[in-house]
C-alpha positions in Angstrom: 0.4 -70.0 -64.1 2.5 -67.3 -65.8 0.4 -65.1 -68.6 3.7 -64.6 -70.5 4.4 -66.0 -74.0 7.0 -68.8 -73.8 10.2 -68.7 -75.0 9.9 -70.6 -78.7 13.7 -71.2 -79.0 16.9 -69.0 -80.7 15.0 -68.3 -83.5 12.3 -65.6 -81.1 15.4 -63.5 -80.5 16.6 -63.6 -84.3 13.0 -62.9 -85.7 12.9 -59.9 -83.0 16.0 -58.8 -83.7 15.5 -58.1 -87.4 12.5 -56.5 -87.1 13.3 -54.0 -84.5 16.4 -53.1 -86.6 14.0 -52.3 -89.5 11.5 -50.2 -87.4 14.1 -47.6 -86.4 14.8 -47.5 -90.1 11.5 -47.0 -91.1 10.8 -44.3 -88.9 13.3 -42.4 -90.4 12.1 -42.4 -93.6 8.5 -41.8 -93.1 9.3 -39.3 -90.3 10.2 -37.0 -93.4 7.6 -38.1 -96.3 4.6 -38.0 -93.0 5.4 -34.6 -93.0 5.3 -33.4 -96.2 2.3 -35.3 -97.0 0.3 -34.9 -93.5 0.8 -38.6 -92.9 -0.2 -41.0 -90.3 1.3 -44.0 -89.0 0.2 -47.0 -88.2 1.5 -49.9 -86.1 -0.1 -53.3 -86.0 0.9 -56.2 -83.9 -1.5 -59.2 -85.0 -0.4 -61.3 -82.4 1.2 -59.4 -79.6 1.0 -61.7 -76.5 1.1 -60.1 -72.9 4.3 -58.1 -73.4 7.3 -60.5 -72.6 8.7 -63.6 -73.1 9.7 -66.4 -70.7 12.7 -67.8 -71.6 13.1 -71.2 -69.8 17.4 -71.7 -69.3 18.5 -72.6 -66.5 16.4 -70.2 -64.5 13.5 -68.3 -65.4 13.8 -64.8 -67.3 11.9 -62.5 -68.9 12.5 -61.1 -72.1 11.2 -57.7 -73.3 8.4 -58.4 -75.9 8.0 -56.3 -79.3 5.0 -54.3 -78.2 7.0 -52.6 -75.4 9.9 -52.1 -77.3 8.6 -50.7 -80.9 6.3 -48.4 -78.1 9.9 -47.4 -76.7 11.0 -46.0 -80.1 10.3 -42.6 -80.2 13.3 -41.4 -81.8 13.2 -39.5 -84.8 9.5 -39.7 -84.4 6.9 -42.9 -82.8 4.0 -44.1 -84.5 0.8 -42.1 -84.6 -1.6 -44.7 -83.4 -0.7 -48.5 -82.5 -2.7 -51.3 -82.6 -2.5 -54.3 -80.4 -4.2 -57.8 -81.3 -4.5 -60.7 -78.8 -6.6 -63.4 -79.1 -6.2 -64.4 -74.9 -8.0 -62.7 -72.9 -5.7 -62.7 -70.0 -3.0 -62.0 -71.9 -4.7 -59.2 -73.4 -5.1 -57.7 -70.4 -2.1 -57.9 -68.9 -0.4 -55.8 -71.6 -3.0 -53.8 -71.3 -1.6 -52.7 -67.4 1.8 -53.3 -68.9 1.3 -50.2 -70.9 -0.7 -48.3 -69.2 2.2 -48.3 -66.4 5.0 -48.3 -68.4 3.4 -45.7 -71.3 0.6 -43.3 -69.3 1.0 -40.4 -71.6 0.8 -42.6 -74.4 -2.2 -45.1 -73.0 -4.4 -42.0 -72.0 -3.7 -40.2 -75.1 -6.9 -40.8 -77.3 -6.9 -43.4 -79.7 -3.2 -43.6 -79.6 -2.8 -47.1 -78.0 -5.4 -49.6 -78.1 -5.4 -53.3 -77.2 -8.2 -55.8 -79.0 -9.0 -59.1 -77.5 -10.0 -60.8 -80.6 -8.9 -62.7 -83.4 -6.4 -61.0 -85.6 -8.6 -61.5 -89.0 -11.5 -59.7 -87.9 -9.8 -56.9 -86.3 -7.8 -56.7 -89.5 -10.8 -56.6 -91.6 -12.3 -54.1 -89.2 -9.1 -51.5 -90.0 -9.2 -52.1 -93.5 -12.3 -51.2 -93.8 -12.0 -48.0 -91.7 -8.6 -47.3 -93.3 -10.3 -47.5 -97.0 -13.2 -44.5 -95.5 -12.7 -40.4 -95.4 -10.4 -39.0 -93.9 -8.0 -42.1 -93.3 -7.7 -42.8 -97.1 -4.8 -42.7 -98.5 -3.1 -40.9 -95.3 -2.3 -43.9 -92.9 0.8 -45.5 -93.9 0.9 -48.6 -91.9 3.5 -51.1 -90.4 2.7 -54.3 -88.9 4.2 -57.3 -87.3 2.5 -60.7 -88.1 3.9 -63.3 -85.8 1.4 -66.2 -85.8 1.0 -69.2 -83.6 0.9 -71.8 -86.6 -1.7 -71.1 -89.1 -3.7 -68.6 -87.4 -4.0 -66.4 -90.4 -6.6 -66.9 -93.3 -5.1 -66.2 -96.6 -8.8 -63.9 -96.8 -7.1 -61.4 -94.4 -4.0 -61.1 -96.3 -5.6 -60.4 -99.6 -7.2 -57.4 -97.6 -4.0 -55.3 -97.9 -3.9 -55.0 -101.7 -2.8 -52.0 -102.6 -3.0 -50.5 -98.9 -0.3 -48.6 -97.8 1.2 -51.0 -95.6 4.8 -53.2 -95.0 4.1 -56.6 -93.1 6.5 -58.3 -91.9 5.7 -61.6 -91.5 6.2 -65.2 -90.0 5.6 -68.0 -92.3 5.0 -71.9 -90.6 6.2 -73.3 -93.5 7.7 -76.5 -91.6 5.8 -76.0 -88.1 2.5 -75.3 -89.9 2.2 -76.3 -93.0 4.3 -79.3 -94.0 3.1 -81.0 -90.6 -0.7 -81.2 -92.5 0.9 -82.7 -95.3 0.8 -86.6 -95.1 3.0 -88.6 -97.1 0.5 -90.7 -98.8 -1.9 -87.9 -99.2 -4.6 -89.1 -97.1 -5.3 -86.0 -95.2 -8.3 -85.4 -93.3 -10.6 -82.7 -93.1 -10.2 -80.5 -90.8 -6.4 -80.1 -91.8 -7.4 -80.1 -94.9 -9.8 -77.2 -94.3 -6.6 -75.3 -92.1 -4.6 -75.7 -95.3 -7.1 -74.4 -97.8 -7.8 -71.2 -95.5 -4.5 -70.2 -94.6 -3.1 -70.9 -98.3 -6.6 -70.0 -100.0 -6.5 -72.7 -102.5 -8.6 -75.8 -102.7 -7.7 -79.1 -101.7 -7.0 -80.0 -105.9 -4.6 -77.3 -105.9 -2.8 -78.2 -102.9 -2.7 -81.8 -103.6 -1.2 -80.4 -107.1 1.9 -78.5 -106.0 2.8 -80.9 -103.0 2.7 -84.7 -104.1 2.9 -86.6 -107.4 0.9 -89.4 -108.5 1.9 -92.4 -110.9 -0.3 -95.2 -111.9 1.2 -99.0 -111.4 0.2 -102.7 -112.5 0.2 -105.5 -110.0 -1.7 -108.4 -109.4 -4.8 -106.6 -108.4 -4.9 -104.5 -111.3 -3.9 -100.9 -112.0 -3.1 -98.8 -108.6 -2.7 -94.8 -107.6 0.3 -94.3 -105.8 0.0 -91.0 -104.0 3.6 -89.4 -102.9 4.6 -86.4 -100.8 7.3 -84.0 -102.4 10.6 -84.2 -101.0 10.8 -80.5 -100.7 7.3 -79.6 -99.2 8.8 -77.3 -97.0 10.9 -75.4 -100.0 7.9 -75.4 -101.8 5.4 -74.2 -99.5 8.0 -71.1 -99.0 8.2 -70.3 -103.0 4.1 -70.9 -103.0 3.6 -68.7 -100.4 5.7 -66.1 -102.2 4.2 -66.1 -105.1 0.8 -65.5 -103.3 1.9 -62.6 -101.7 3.4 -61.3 -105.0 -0.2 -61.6 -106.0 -1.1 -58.9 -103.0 2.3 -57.0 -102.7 4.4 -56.2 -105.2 7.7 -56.4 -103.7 8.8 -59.2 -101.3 12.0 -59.6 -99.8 14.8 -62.1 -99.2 13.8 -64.9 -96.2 15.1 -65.4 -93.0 14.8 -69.2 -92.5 14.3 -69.7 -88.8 15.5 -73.7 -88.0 15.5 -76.0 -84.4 18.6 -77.3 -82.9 18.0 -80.5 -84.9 18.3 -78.0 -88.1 15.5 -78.9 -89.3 13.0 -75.7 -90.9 10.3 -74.4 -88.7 9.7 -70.7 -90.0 10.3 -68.3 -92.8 10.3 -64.4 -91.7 10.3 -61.8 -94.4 8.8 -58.6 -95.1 5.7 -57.9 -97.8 5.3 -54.3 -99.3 4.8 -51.9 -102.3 8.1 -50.0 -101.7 11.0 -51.3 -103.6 13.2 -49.0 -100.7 11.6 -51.1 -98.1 12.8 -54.7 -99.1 15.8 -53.0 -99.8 16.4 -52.2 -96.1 14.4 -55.5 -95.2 17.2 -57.3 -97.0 20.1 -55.7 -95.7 19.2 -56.9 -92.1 18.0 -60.1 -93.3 21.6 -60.4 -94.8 23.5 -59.2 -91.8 21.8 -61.9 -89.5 22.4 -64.6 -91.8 26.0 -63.8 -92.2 26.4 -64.3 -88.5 25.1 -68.0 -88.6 
């Protein structure tokens, strides 16, 4: 069986896309402020897979992933160190020999390129923690790339990057993820309960509070509790998702919604920082690939 990530659908190429449009972008502006401040950069990919894509058409291809291509861009300047996450371990390897044959100078230059096989929360606590110590602090400007499978990341790690130096793009399950949990009549169970309440960090009240209604009625039996699902759990698990990162970051930029071939919402991709020039770029692109729906 192939290693390689499968194709998800259209929406793979559109996320990819916009963000390699911004990296280029961002490079060029930092390649200038690095300098005159003797920063570093940073690149984090929290879920980066085994370095391609197969895309099932009629025949079997392989599309370049994001780790090999943002390691391609070198022009004006590449990233000082990059940071590879993958929760598989033979996926982790493989990129691992991906690189390292495609990237020697870069693989055997020391802590330049590294590849974790662990989950993306702890190895993101582990860099925060390192970032926040002499002589990193407050000299690593970082980018990262958070493109989850479903809810993989805990609202706990996210809250880490206040006030960090750092734009994160990321992809938001809001219909794939999040409104799949939510039962109509409210009668969830636990354990998606407990997925909900980590990757929103909110307790189950609170939850229950922004995505259903409740009205009291009279029958024969007496009084009865009638539990109902918001029509709009998907809109509003997108603006409450916002608004928790707005609590972390204090600029967040315009969504790409990401939809099936049935039209239906599966994702929202935007970008999360502290620099006002940043969303500005981040919604320029965004803008560009919506207008060519």
């Amino acid at each position: 069986m192939s290693m390689q990530n499968k194709f998800g659908g259209k929406w793979t190429l559109e996320k990819i896309d916009i963000f390699l449009k911004y990296v280029p972008a961002y490079l060029k502006i930092m390649n200038k402020y690095a300098v005159q401040h003797n920063w570093k950069l940073l690149f984090i990919d929290g879920f980066a897979g085994s370095g391609g894509i197969i895309q099932e058409d009629k025949k079997l291809t392989t599309l370049e992933g994001v780790a090999t291509r943002v390691l391609n861009i070198q022009e004006p300047r590449g990233f000082d160190y990059y940071r590879f996450v993958e929760k598989d371990k033979n996926k982790a390897t493989l990129l691992r020999k991906i690189i390292a044959k495609q990237f020697p100078n870069l693989y055997q230059t020391k802590d330049k390129v590294k590849v974790y096989q662990d989950d993306f929360n702890q190895i993101a606590t582990d860099l925060v923690q390192h970032l926040r110590k002499p002589p990193y602090e407050n000299k690593i400007k970082t980018l990262a790339f958070v493109d989850p499978f479903g809810m993989s990341v805990n609202w706990s790690t996210i809250e880490l990057f206040k006030k960090m130096a750092i734009d994160m793009w990321i992809l938001i399950p809001t219909g794939m993820g999040v409104n799949r949990l939510l039962k109509k009549d409210g009668d969830i169970n636990e354990s998606w309960i407990q997925k909900l309440e980590l990757f929103l960090g909110m307790s189950e009240e609170d939850i229950k509070r922004h995505f259903y209604t409740s009205h009291t009625t009279t029958n024969l039996f007496g009084e009865e509790t009638v539990i109902k699902k918001q029509e709009n759990a998907i809109g509003i698990a997108h603006e409450l998702y916002t608004k928790r990162l707005n609590s972390v970051f204090t600029h967040i930029s315009d969504a790409y919604v990401m939809r099936n071939s049935q039209n239906a919402i599966l994702y929202h991709f935007l970008l999360a920082s502290n620099n006002p020039t940043a969303i500005k770029i981040a919604n320029d692109i965004i803008g560009k690939s919506i207008s060519k729906l």
